[in-house]
N, C-alpha and C positions, 0 to 999 in steps of 0.2 A: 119635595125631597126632604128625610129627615136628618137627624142631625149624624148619625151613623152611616146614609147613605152619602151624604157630603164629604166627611171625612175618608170612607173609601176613595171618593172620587176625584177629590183631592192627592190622596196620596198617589194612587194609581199614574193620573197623570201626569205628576211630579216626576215620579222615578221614569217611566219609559219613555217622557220627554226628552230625557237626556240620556239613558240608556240606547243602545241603535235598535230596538225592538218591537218600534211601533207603536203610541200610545192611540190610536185608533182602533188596532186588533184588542186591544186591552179594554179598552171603552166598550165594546162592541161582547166580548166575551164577558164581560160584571153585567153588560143588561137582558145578558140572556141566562148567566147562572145565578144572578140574585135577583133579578129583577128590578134594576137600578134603572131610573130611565136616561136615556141616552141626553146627555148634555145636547142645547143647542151649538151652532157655530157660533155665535155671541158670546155665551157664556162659556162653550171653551177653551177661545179667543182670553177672554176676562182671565182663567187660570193661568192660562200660559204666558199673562201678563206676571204672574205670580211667577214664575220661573224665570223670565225677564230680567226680575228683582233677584233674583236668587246667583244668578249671571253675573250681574252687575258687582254685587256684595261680595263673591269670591274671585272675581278677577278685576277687584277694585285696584290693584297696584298698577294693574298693567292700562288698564283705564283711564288712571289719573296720570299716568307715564304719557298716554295717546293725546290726553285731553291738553296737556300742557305743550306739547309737540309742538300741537296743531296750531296751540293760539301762539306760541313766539314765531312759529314760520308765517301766522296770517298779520300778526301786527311787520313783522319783516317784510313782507312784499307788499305790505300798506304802506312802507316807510315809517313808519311813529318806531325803527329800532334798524340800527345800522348791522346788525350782527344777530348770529346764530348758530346754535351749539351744532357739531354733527348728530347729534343724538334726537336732538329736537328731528332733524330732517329726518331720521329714520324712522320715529314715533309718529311725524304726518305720515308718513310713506304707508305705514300701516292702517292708519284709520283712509287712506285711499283704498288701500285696496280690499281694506271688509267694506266696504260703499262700494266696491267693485262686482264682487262676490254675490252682493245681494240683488243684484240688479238683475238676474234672471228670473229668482222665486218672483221675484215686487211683480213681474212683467205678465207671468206666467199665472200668478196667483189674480190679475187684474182680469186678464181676457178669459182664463178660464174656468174661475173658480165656480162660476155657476154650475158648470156644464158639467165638472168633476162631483158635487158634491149631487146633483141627481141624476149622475148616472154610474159613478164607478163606488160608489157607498157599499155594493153588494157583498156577501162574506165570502163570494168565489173569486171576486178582484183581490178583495184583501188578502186571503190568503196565499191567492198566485204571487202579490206583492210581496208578501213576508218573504218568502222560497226565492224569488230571485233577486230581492235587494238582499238577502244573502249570500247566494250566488255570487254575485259582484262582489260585496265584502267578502268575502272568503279569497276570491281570486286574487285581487289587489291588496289583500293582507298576506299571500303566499310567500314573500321572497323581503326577505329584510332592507329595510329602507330606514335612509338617516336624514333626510333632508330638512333643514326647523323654516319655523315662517320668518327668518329673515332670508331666506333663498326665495321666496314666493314673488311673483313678479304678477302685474295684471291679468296678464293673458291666464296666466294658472290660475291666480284666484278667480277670473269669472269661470274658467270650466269647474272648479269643483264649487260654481256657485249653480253651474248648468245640472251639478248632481245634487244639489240640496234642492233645486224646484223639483223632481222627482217625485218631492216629498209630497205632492199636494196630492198627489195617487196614495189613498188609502192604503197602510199596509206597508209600505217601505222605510218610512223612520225617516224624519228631517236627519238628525244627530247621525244618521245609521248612514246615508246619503253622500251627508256631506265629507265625512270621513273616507267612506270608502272613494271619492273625488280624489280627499287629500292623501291618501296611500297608494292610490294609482300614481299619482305624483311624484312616491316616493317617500312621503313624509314618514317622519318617525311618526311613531305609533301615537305617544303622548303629545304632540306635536298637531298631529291630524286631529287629537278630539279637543283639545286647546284651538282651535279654527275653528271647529265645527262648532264650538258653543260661543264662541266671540263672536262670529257672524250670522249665527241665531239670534242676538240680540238686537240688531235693528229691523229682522222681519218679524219677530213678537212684539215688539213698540210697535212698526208700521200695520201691523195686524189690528192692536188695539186700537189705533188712532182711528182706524178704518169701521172698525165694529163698534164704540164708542157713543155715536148717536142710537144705534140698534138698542143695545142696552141701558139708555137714559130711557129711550121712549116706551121701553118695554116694561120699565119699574123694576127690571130685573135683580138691580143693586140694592134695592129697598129688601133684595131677599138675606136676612141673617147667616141662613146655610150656605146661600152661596160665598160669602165672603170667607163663614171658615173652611171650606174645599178650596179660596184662594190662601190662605194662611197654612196651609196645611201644603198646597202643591208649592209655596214658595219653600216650605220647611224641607218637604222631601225633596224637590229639585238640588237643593245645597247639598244633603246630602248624601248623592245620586251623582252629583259632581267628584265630589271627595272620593266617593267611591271608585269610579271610574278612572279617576286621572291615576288614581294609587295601583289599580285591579292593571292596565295596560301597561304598565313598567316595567310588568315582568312575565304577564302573561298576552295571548294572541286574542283576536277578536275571533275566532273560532266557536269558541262559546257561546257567543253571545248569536253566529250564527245556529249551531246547536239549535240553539233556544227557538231562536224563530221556526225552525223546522219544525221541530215540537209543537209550537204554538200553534202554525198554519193546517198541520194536521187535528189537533184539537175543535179548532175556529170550523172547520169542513164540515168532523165528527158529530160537534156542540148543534149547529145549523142546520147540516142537513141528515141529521141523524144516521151517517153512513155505517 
């Protein structure tokens, strides 16, 4: 891979990681219009650790808000502290229930991932994926919804954690997924993709943590290009985020269905030269 074909791939997967659009259909369509070859699961695993990072860095507030929650409610029911703020209790409440949320993708991605990645890879899955996790976002983006993630209770966060396993079917968008979960819900719009990229953050860690040994024994990290398509998906990831959180404030996820429609007719056109 050269050092142009990195930095596409990089970028590529940056943005439609966190865009609802599929960063598989996108992978899938740079190796067949440039000739790019198709990243491993390890090594796209490794980028989307770069996206991870990119998560982490712009919703560091609310992170370090969770993190601090967590540890005065855990030294509190240790007893080493007699007290705790309300605010601490509602900051653990939240890091429960993204540990909630993820516990369908962790389940789903364990017993099934073999079986999805050699047999639904194909560009007629994917593109049926794109069109109807559109589909779905479209409908549950229909009718205005205000609800934020301090309404969000267990039971809701594991179902819109049952719409982000979805994702491990090529073509439906983790980000794309889980939003459309959080909008069936109700959720505000900014609301829903604020969820959906917090609770992407421990299935990209538990992703790498997983692939991890694959890529030491592979030498894979010994690769230069690979690192900067992760420097490069951490760059675009941030800001793919900014864009997004600013883009739904005032406009619908409509578009973004559009897009995938476009796309999935493309991906059909591209493959099977229709």
């Amino acid at each position: 891979m050269e050092a142009w074909e990195a930095s596409i791939l990089g970028l590529v997967q940056g943005i439609t990681e966190i865009l609802p659009i599929s960063s598989t259909a996108h992978i899938l369509l740079l190796a067949d219009l440039f000739q790019i070859p198709e990243p491993s699961v390890a090594a796209t695993v490794f980028l989307n650790f770069g996206s991870f990072l990119a998560i982490i860095a712009f919703f560091r507030g609310r992170w370090g808000k969770m993190l601090l929650g967590l540890s005065r409610m855990t030294t509190y029911y240790m007893g080493k502290t007699g007290w705790y703020a309300e605010e601490d209790f509602r900051q653990a409440q939240y890091v429960m229930i993204l540990i909630i949320a993820t516990i369908p993708a962790l389940i789903a991605g364990f017993f099934f991932e073999d079986i999805i990645a050699e047999t639904l890879r194909s560009p007629l899955v994917i593109a049926m994926a794109l069109l109807g996790g559109g589909a779905l976002l479209m409908v549950a983006d229909f009718f205005t919804r205000n609800r934020t993630l301090n309404q969000i209770d267990g039971k809701q966060a594991f179902f819109i954690g049952c719409f982000q396993a979805l994702a491990l079917i090529p073509g439906f968008s983790r980000s794309g997924s889980a939003i459309t979960g959080g909008r069936f819900l109700r959720m505000d719009r900014s609301e829903a993709a604020t969820f959906a990229f917090l609770m992407g953050a421990p299935v990209l860690i538990a992703a790498m943590v997983y692939k991890l040994p694959e890529l030491v024994t592979s030498g894979a990290l010994m690769n230069g290009n690979l690192w900067l398509a992760f420097l490069v998906s951490m760059l675009s990831t941030y800001a793919a985020i900014r864009f997004i959180m600013d883009f739904v404030r005032q406009r619908s996820y409509a578009w973004f269905v559009l897009y995938r429609t476009v796309l999935a007719i493309v991906v059909l056109i591209s493959v099977f030269h229709i």
